[in-house]
C-alpha positions in Angstrom: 0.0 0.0 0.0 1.3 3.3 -1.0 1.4 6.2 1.2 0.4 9.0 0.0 2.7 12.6 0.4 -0.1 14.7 2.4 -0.5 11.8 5.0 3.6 11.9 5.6 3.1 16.1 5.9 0.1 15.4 8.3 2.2 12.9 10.5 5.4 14.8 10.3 3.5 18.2 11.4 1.3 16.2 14.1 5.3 14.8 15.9 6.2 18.5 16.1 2.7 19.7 17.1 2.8 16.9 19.5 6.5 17.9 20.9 5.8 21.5 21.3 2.7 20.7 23.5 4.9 18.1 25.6 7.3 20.9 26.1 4.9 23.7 26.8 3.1 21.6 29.2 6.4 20.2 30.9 7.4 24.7 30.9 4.2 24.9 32.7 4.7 21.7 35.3 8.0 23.5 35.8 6.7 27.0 36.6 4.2 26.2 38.6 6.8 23.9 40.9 8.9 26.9 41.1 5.6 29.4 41.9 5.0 26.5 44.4 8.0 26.6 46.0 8.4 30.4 46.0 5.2 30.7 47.7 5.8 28.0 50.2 9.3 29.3 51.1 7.5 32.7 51.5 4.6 31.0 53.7 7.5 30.0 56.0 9.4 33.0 56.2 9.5 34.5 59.5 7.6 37.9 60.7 9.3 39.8 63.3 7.5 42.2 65.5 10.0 44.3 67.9 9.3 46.8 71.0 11.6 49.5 71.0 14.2 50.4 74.3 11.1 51.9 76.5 7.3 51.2 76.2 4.9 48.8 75.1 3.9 47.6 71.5 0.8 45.7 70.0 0.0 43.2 67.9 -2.9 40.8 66.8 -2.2 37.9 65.3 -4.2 36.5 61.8 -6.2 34.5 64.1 -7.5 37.6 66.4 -4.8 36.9 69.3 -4.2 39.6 70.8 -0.3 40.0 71.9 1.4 43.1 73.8 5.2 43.8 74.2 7.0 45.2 76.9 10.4 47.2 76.2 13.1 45.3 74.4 10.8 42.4 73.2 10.1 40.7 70.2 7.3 38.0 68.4 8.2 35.7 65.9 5.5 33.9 63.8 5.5 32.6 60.2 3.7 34.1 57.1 1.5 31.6 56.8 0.6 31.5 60.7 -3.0 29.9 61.3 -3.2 27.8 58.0 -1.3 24.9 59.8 -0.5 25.9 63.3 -0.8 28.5 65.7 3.5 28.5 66.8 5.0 31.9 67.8 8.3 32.4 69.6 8.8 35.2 72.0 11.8 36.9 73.3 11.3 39.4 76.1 7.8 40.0 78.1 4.7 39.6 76.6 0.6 39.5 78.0 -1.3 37.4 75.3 -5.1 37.4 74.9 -5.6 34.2 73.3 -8.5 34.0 70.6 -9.9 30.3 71.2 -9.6 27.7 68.3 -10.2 23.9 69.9 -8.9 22.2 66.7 -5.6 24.1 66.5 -3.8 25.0 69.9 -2.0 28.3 70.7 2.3 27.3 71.2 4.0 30.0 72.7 8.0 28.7 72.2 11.0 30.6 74.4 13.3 28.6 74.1 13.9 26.9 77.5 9.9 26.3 77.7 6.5 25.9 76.0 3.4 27.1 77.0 0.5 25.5 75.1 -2.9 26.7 74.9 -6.6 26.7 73.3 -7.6 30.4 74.0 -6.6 32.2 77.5 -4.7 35.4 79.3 -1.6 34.9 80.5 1.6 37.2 80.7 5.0 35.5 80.1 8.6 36.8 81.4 11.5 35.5 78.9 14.4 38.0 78.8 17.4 35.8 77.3 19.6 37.6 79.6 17.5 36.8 82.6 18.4 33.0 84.9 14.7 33.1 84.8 11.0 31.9 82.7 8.3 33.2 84.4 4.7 32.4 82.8 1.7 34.2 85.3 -2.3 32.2 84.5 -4.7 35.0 84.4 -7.4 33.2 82.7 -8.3 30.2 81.6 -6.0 26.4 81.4 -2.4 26.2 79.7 -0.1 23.6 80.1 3.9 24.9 80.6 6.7 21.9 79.2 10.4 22.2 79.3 12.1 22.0 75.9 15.6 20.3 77.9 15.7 17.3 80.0 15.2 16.7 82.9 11.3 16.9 80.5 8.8 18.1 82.8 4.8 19.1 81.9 2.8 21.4 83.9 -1.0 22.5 84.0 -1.2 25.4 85.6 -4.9 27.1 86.7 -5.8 31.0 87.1 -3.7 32.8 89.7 -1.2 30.4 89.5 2.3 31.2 87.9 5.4 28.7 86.7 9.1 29.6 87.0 11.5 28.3 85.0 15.2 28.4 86.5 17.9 28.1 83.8 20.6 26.8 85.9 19.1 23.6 86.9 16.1 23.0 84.6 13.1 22.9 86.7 9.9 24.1 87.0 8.2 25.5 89.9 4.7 26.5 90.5 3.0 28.6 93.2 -0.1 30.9 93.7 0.0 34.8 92.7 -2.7 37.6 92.2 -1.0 38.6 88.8 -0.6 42.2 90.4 3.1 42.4 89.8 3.6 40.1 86.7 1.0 42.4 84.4 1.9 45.3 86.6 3.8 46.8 83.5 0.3 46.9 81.3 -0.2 49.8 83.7 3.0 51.2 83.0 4.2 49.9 86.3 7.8 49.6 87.3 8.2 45.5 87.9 11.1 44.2 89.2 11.7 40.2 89.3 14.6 38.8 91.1 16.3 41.8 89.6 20.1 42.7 91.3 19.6 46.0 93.5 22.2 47.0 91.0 20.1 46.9 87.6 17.5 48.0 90.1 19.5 51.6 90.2 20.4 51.2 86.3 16.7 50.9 85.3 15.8 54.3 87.3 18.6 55.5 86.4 17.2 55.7 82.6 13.7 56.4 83.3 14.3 59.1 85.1 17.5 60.1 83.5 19.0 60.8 86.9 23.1 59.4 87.6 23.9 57.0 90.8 26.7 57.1 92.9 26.6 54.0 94.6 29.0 53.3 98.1 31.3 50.4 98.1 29.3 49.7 101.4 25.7 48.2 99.4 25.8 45.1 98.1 24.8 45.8 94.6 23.9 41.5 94.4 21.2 41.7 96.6 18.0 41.1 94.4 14.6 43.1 94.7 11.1 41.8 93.6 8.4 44.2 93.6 6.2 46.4 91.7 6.2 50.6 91.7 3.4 52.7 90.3 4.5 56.0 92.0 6.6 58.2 89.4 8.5 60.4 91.9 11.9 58.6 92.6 12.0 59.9 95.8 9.8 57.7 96.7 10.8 54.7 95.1 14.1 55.2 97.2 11.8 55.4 100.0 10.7 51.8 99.4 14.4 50.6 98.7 15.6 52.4 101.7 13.9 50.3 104.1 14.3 47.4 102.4 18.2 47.8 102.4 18.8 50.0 105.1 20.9 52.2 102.9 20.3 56.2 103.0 20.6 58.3 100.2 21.0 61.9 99.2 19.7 63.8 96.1 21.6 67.3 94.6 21.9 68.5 90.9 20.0 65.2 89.6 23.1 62.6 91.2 22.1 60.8 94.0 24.4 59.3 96.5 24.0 55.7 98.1 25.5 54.6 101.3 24.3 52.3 104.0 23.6 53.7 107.4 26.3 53.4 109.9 
């Protein structure tokens, strides 16, 4: 049987038809890997909200949580935060307000430990240059787990708060009102297990005042405690009985020396 001419045209034109619509659709199987992949590396980049050196900051979350900053903190969560989790890591102090969602719970990572919620209050102390991990319960259940051995898992209830000591890994829970852990919402000066030494550098700055401190006090000491007054004089007040030191005031220096 003889081919005929047109049918060999109509063949030959059909092969390269049919290559350039293999390679156009392998072009578009390629693009749309690479559009996959640039969105998903996008969907996982990081979004980085920062307090500055002195107040607060705010910011709610693509699922309605409501998170607020004190000084020198910051909140980490992904692009695509809500669509497969609800995981933020935080570095500093921060009061959460935590919009409920049953089927996807709330991880709040420092670092050193986890606290994992539906939807709750709760303020949580995390300074990296702090021994400390401090999370206060103002509302609701959360459950507080340690990232290193020795592994430990806590549920903690309202008015209950969990420390978290660096040095030897532990947790430790006890009962609180909240009063000085969210005293800082208030603008409150809070102090936790802080040495009486950054004690005097943190007035220091807020009231931009210079300290002359006697080889007599033991800077080391530690003070815990929460000040709403904004006159230093009588913040010192407070201090001074708690130390026993005495102190004098002239052309914004003030002296500190323990009574004799």
């Amino acid at each position: 049987m003889k081919i005929s001419p047109f049918y060999k045209i109509t063949r030959h034109w059909g092969q390269i038809a049919a290559s350039i619509l293999f390679l156009f659709a392998s072009g578009l199987t390629i693009l749309y890997y690479i559009q996959h992949q640039e969105l998903q590396t996008l969907a996982e980049q990081d979004v980085i909200v920062r307090s500055g050196d002195s107040g607060t900051s705010q910011v709610t979350l693509p699922d309605g949580t409501l998170v607020r900053l004190n000084a020198n903190s910051s909140l980490t969560y992904q692009q695509n935060f809500g669509q497969n989790n609800r995981k933020v890591k935080l570095s500093g102090e921060g009061y959460f307000e935590v919009k409920k969602n049953t089927e996807k719970k709330f991880i709040v990572n420092t670092g050193y430990i986890d606290v994992t919620v539906l939807g709750t209050k709760f303020n949580l102390y995390a300074y990296e240059d702090k021994d400390i991990i401090e999370m206060a319960l103002v509302e609701g259940h959360v459950n507080v787990s340690t990232s290193q051995p020795p592994y430990q898992t806590i549920c903690v209830k309202p008015n209950e708060k969990v420390t978290y000591n660096k040095y030897d890994n532990k947790l430790n829970i006890e009962k609180t009102t909240t009063k000085i852990e969210t005293a800082w919402l208030n603008k409150e000066l809070v102090f936790r297990e802080e040495k009486l030494e950054n004690v005097f550098q943190c007035l220091s700055r807020k009231f931009r005042v210079k300290f002359s401190i006697d080889s007599s006090v033991s800077v080391d000491d530690v003070y815990t405690g929460a000040f709403d007054d904004e006159k230093i004089e009588d913040i010192l007040e407070v201090l001074k009985i708690h130390y026993g030191f005495n102190y004098t005031v002239k052309d914004g220096k003030i002296n500190i020396r323990m009574n004799k």
